[in-house]
N, C-alpha and C positions, 0 to 999 in steps of 0.2 A: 443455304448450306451453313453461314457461320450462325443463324440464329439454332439450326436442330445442331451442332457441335455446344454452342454455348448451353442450349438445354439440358444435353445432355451430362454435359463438365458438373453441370448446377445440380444434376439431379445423384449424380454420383456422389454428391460434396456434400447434398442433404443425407442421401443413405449412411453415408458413414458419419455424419452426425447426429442420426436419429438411430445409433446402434449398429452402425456397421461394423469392422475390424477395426475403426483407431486403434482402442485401447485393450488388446487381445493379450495384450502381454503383461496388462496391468489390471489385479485382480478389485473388485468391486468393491471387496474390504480396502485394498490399500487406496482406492483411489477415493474414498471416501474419508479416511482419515488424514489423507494428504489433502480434498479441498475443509474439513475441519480445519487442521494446522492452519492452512495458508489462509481461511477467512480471519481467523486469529492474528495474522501477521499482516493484513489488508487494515483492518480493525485500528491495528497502532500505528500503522503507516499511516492513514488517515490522521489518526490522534497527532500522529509527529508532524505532518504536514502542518497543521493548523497551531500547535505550538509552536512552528518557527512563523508563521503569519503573527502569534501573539507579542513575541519580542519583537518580529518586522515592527508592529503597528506600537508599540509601546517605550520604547527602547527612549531614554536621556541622557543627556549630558556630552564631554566633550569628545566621543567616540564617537557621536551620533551615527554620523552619516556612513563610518565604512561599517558600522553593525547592521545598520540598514539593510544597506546591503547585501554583506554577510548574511544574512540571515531571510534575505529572499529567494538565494544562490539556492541555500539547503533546501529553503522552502520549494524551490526547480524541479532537484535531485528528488526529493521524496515524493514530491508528484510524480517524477516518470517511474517509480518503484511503484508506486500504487496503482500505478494504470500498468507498468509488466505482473504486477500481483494477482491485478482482478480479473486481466487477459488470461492465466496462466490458469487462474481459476475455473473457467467456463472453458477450457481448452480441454479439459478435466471430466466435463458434462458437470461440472458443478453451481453454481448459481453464488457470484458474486454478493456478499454483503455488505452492500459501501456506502450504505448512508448513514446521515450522521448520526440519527436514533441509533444505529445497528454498533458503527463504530465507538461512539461513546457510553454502549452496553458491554462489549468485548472488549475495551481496547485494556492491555496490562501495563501503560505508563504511568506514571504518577501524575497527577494534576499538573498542570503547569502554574506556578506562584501570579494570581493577581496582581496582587500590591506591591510587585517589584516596579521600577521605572531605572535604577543605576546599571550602565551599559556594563559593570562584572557581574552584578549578580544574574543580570537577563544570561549570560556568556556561561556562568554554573548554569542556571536552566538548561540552556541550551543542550550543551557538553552534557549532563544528566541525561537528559530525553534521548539524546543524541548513544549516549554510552547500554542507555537500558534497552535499545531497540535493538542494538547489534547484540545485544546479551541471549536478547530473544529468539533473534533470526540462530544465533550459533547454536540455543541449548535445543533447537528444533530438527539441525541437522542432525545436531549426535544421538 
């Protein structure tokens, strides 16, 4: 009994994922230019993530240790952004693009500065990467 109910749960859950009604309310065009946008915004989430790894892993002087930190925090927060981005994406029937060839072909940040090591100028980095992603995310809703 509970394995032909579980089958059946399973098999209703593949139908509507292999084109059943999920997304009846949401037309093929929009839902295509919504997972565009959002692999776009997966793209920089990824880029941001790995520029706060860059200051995590780079960062001197006598800040050291709370930028350190600071700056794994963020690195956290934009991981769990990038994994509700790529969920949200394939929820979509779209196909996630999250690797780093992909991301580092898409993403619209700016480079992150190499040859920095001074815990302000890593902190403009940051606050930049940090300011241009929300610039992104906002000019996408409007």
């Amino acid at each position: 009994m509970f394995h032909t109910n579980l089958a059946d749960s399973l098999a209703n859950v593949t139908n509507e994922l292999n084109g059943g009604t999920r997304h009846a309310r949401i037309s093929v065009d929009s839902r295509t230019e919504m997972i565009r946008l959002m692999n776009q915004r997966l793209a920089s989430a990824i880029d941001l993530q790995m520029q706060m790894k860059q200051g995590h892993w780079n960062v001197k002087g006598p800040s050291y240790i709370s930028l350190h930190k600071l700056f794994d925090e963020v690195y956290e927060t934009a991981e769990s952004s990038v994994d509700l981005i790529a969920e949200r994406i394939v929820q979509l029937d779209g196909v996630a693009q999250g690797t780093v060839s992909a991301s580092a072909a898409a993403s619209q940040l700016t480079e992150y500065p190499h040859s920095i090591a001074d815990g302000c100028a890593h902190v403009e980095a940051v606050a930049c990467a940090l300011s241009s992603f929300g610039h992104e995310v906002r000019d996408m809703i409007s």
